[in-house]
N, C-alpha and C positions, 0 to 999 in steps of 0.2 A: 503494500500500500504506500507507502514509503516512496517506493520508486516511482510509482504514481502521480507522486504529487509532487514530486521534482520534475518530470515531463513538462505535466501542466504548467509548472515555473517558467520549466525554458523557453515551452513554448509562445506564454504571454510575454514572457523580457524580448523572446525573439519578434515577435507581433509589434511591441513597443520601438523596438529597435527601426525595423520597417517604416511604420508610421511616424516617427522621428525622419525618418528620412525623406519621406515622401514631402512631409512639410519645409523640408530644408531645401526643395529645390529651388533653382533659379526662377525669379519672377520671368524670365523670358519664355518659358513653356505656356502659360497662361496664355499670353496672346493668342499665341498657334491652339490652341484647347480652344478658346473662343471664334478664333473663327471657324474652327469646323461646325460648333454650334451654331455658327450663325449662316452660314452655308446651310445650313442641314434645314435651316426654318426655310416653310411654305412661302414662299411668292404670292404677294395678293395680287388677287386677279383684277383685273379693271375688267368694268363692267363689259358687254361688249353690245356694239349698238346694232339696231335690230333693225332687218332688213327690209329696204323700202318696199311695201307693199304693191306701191303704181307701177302698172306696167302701161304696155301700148295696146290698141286692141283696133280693129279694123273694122268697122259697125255701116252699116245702110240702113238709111230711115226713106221709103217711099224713093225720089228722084235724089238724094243728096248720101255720099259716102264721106266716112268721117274717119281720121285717123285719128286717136285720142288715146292720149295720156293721164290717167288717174288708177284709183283702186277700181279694180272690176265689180261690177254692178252697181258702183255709185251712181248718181242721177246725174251729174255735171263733174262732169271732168276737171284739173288744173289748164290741161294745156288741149285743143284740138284745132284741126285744120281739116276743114269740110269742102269739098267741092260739088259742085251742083250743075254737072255735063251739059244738059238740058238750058240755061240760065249764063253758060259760060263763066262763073264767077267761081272763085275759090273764097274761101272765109276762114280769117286764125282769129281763135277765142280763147285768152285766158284770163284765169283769175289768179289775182296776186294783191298784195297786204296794198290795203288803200293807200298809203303814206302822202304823198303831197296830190292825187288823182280821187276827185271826188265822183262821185254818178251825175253824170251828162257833160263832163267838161269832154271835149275835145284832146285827144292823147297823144303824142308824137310814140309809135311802137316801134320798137328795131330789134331785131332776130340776127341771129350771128352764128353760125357754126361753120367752122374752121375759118379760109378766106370768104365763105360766103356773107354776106351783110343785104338786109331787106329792110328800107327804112317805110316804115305805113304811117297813112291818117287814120286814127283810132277815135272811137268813142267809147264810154265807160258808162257804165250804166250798175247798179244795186247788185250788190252780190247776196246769195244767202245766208254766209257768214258775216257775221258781224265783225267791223274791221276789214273788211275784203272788196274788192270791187272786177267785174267784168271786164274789158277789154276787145272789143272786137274791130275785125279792119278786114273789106272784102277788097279782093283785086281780082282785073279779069284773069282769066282761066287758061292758063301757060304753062307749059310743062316745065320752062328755065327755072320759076317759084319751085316748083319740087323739090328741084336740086339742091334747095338747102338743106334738106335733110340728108345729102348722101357725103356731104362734107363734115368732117371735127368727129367726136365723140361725144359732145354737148351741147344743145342748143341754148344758148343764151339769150333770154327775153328782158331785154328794158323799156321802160317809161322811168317819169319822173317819179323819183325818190321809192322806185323799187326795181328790183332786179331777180330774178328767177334765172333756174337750171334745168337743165331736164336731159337725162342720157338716150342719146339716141340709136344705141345697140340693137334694142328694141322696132323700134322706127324704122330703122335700115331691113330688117328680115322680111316687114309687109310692105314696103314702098311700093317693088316693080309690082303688086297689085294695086294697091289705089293707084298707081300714076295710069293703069290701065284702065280698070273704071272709072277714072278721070276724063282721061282723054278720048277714049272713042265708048265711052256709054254702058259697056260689057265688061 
């Protein structure tokens, strides 16, 4: 029993021994110890933003085809360009944050993708969101107007004291259809 309990001596003086030493070491280990902990921690994730809903969609109402950009089945689109074979006119309608364009004023509209540029006379008229206003501007019915869609990756919409985007990825896959039912009626 005896021997027993000189073991267990050794072993705790040896235990003591160790742990004496472990606390004696260099502060310089510490750091290295710490960044592997901090290496080790989770990365917070940013949130991640969710994907635009609006796409483009290719629509006939009676004599008038409509290429438009918004969420599908909405009633009014952001952005659309209708043409009306029949009437020879084409017509771009969007809606965008009122900011300095009240309902009935007169609008200077310019569209922009890539080198293309389309500068229109606009009128504005009540939108159904509050804060928001219409935008529309017919011209006659030309296939060259088309072509702004096959230019950029973006159409760019200004008036006064707003500006909108709209990817035209989209746009490009239905075009050589609407410019067909544009142009010769079928």
């Amino acid at each position: 029993m005896g021997a027993w309990h000189v073991s267990r001596m050794a072993v705790a003086t040896a235990l003591a021994v160790m742990l004496a030493s472990l606390t004696a070491m260099p502060v310089t280990a510490a750091p290295k110890d710490k960044a592997k902990t901090e290496a080790k921690k989770p990365e917070t994730k940013k949130p991640e933003a969710k994907p635009d809903p609006r796409v483009w969609v290719l629509a006939k109402a009676e004599d008038t085809y409509v290429l438009r950009y918004g969420t599908p089945r909405a009633p009014d689109p952001v952005f659309a360009v209708a043409c009306q074979p029949g009437a020879q006119l084409i017509q771009f309608t969007v809606e965008a944050a009122s900011g300095k364009v009240k309902a009935g004023d007169g609008v200077a509209l310019t569209l922009v993708a890539g080198k293309r540029r389309l500068e229109l006379a606009a009128s504005a008229f009540r939108a159904a969101t509050e804060g928001r206003v219409v935008v529309e501007a017919a011209v006659s019915l030309d296939g060259r107007v088309l072509d702004l869609f096959t230019e950029g990756e973006t159409l760019i919409v200004r008036m006064p004291g707003a500006s909108e985007s709209y990817p035209l990825a989209g746009a490009k896959a239905k075009l050589a259809d609407f410019r067909r039912v544009c142009l010769t009626g079928r």
